[in-house]
LOVO-736278 format. One line per 5 residues: number of its first residue (from 0); their letters; for each residue x, y, z of C-alpha. Coordinates in steps of 0.5 Angstrom, whole numbers. Layout:
<atoms>
NUM = a = X,Y,Z; ...
</atoms>
This chain:
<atoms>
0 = xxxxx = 61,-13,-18; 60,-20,-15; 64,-23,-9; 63,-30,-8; 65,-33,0
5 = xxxxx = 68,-28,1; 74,-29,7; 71,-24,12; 73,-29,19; 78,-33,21
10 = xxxxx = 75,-40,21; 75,-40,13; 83,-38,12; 85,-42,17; 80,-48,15
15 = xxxxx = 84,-47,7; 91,-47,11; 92,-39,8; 96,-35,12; 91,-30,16
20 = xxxxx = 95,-24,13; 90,-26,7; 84,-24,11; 83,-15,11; 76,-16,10
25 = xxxxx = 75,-8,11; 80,-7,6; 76,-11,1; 69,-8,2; 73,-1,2
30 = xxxxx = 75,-2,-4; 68,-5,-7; 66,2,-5; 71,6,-7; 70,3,-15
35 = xxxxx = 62,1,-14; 59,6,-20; 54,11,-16; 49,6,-19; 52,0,-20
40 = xxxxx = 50,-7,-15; 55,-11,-10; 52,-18,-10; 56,-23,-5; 54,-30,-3
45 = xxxxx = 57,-32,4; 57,-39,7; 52,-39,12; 48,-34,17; 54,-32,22
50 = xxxxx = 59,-30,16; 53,-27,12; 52,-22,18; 59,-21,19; 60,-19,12
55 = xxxxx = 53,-15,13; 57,-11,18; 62,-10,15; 60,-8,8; 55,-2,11
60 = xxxxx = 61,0,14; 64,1,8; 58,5,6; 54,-1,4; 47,-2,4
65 = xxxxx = 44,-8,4; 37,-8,-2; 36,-16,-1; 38,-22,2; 36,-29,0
70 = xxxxx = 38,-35,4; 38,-43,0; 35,-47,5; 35,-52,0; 40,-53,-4
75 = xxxxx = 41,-58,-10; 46,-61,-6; 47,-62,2; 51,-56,5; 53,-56,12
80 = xxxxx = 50,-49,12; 46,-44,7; 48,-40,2; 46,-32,3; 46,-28,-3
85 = xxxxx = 44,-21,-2; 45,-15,-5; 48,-8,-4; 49,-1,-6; 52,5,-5
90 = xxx = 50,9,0; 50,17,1; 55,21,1
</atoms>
């Protein structure tokens, strides 16, 4: 399962002009746990660190761990800031 950019902030729904009742990240990465198989992986990529570590947060307390993480810091083309990818998978229970 894979979620690029996810909306875990306002900032974002608001810079696109959306309706900030679009943003129910705990829905969605309760949702991610609840139809992860127990074996399976959770790849995001956030738009920058500050977004990467609220999704952190919300994704182990969805019952998420996090197995890795990478962040571009050089990426082909200028971005106002890196891309995080990382990794995640059920925790126990």
């Amino acid at each position: 399962m894979t979620a690029f950019f996810p909306f875990v902030s306002d900032a974002p729904v608001l810079a696109w002009r959306l309706p900030l009742t679009v943003l129910q990240p705990e829905r969605l990465f309760a949702q991610v746990r609840a139809n992860l198989a127990p074996d399976g992986e959770f790849w995001m990529v956030n738009h920058g660190e500050r977004e990467a570590a609220i999704a952190a947060g919300l994704a182990s307390a969805a019952g998420l761990l996090r197995r890795a993480s990478y962040v571009d810091r050089e990426p082909l083309l200028p971005r106002p800031e890196p891309a995080v990818v990382s990794r995640w998978t059920p925790g126990a229970g």
